[in-house]
C-alpha positions in Angstrom: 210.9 -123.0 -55.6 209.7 -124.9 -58.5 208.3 -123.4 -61.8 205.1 -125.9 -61.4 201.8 -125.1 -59.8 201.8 -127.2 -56.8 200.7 -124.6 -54.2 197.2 -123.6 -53.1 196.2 -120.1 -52.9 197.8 -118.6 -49.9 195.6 -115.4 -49.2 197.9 -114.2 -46.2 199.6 -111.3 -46.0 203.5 -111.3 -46.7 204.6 -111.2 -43.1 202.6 -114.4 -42.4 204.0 -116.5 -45.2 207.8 -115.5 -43.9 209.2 -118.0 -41.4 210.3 -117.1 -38.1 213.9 -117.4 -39.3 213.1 -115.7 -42.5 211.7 -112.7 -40.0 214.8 -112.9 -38.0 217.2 -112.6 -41.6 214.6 -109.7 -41.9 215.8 -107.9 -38.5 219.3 -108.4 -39.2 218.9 -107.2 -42.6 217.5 -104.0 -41.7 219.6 -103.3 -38.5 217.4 -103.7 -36.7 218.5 -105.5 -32.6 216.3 -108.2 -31.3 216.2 -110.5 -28.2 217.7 -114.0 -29.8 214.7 -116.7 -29.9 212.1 -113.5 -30.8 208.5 -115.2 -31.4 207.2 -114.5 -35.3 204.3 -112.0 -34.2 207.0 -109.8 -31.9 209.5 -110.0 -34.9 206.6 -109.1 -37.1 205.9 -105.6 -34.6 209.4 -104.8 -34.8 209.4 -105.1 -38.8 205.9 -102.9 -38.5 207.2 -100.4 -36.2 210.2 -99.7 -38.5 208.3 -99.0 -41.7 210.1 -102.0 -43.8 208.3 -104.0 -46.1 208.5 -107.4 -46.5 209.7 -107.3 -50.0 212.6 -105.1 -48.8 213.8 -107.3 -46.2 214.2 -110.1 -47.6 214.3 -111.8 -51.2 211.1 -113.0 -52.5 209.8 -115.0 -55.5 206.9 -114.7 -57.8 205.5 -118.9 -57.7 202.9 -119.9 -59.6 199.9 -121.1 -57.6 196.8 -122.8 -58.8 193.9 -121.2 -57.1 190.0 -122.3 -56.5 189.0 -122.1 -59.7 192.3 -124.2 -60.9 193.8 -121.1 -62.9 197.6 -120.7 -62.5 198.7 -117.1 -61.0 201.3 -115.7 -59.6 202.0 -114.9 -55.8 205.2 -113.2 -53.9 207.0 -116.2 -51.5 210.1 -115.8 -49.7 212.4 -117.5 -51.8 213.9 -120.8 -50.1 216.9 -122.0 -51.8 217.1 -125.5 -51.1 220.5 -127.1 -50.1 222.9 -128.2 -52.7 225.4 -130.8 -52.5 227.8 -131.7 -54.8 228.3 -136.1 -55.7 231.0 -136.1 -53.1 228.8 -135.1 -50.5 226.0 -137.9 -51.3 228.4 -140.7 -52.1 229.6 -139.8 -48.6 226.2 -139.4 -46.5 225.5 -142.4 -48.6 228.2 -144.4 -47.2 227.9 -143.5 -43.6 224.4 -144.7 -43.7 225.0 -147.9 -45.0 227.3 -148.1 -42.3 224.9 -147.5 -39.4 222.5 -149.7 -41.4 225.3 -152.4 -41.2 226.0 -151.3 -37.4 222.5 -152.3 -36.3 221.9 -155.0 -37.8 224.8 -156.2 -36.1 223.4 -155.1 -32.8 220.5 -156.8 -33.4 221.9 -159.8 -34.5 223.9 -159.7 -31.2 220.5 -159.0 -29.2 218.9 -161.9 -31.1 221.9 -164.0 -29.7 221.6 -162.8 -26.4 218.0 -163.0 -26.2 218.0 -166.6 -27.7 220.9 -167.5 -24.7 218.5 -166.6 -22.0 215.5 -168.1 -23.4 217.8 -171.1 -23.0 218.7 -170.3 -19.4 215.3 -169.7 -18.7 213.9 -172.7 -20.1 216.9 -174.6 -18.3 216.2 -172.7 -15.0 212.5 -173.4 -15.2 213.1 -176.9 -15.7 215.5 -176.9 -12.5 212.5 -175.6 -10.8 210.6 -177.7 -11.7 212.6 -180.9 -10.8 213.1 -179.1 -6.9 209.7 -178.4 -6.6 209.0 -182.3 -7.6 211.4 -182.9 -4.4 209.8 -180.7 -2.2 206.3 -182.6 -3.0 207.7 -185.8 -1.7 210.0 -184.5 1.2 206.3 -182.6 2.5 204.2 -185.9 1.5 207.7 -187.7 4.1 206.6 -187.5 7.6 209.8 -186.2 9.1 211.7 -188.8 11.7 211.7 -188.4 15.0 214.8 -187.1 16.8 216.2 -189.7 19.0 215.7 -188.4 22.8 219.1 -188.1 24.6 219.4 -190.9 27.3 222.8 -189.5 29.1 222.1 -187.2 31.4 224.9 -185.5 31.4 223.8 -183.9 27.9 220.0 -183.7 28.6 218.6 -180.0 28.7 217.3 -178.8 31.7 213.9 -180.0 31.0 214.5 -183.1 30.1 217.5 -183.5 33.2 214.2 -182.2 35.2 212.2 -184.9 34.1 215.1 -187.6 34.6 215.7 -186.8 37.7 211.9 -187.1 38.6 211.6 -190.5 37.1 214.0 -191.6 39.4 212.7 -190.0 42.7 214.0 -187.0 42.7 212.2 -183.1 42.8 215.6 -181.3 41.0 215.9 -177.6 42.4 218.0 -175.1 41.3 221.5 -174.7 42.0 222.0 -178.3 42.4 224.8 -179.7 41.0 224.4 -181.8 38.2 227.3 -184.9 38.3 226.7 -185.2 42.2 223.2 -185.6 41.9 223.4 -188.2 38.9 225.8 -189.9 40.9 223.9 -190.0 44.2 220.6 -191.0 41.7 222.7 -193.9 39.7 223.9 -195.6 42.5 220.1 -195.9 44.3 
């Protein structure tokens, strides 16, 4: 920890300041078997039970803390040693985050391209849209022509044969044959 006064008075016991990995260093230190994942307050039972101090466990620091009337003292903290790496390691770490701050800004370049493409697309596909939807507005405002009625009635429907065949005279029933009777009702 650092030599300055940058802490606030901590006025819990020394269990309570320990982390729950600095209380499972504790267990293993003394010999002590556990259940892997123990909570602090079970770990902290288990350290109880077995008579071991805190101090004893594990290695702790005096670190100077201001307190409320801003006087520097001393209090007992599990000492944290903070991660050292050598130039090699940060020239490295360095480099392989420049490189994944060069890898997305290619992705988003590329999204920006992609996105930009179908803003096109849309723009051309709403414009397409529009233009049929001008078409439908004057095929609907078209009154559609009228089919031409069939006249031969050898290729009228059954209706319409019906119908023929009653403009010229004639009740049609069913199961009459078709060419005979058109022949018979041609030639009155």
């Amino acid at each position: 920890m650092s030599t300055e006064a940058i802490m606030v008075d901590d006025p819990r016991p020394l269990y309570d300041r320990m982390s729950r990995r600095e209380l499972w260093r504790a267990l293993k230190n003394a010999g002590i078997n556990f259940t892997p994942g123990i909570t602090s307050g079970d770990a902290i039972k288990l350290l109880e039970a077995n008579q071991i101090h805190p101090s004893a466990a594990i290695e702790w620091e005096q670190v100077p803390i201001q307190n409320e009337k801003g006087e520097t003292i001393y209090q007992a903290h599990p000492k944290r040693v903070q991660p050292s790496y050598s130039e090699a390691d940060l020239l490295k770490r360095e480099e392989v985050m420049q490189k994944n701050i060069e890898e997305a800004a290619a992705r988003e370049e590329e999204s920006n391209k992609k996105a930009k493409s179908l803003e096109s697309q849309v723009k051309d596909l709403a414009k397409q849209n529009a233009e049929l939807m001008e078409a439908m507005k004057e095929l609907v405002g078209k009154k559609p022509a009228k089919k031409e009625k069939e006249t031969d009635p050898r290729k009228m429907k059954y209706m319409a044969f019906k119908k023929w065949c009653k403009d010229h005279g004639h009740d049609l029933q069913k199961g009459e044959d078709r060419e005979e009777l058109i022949a018979k009702l041609e030639a009155e």
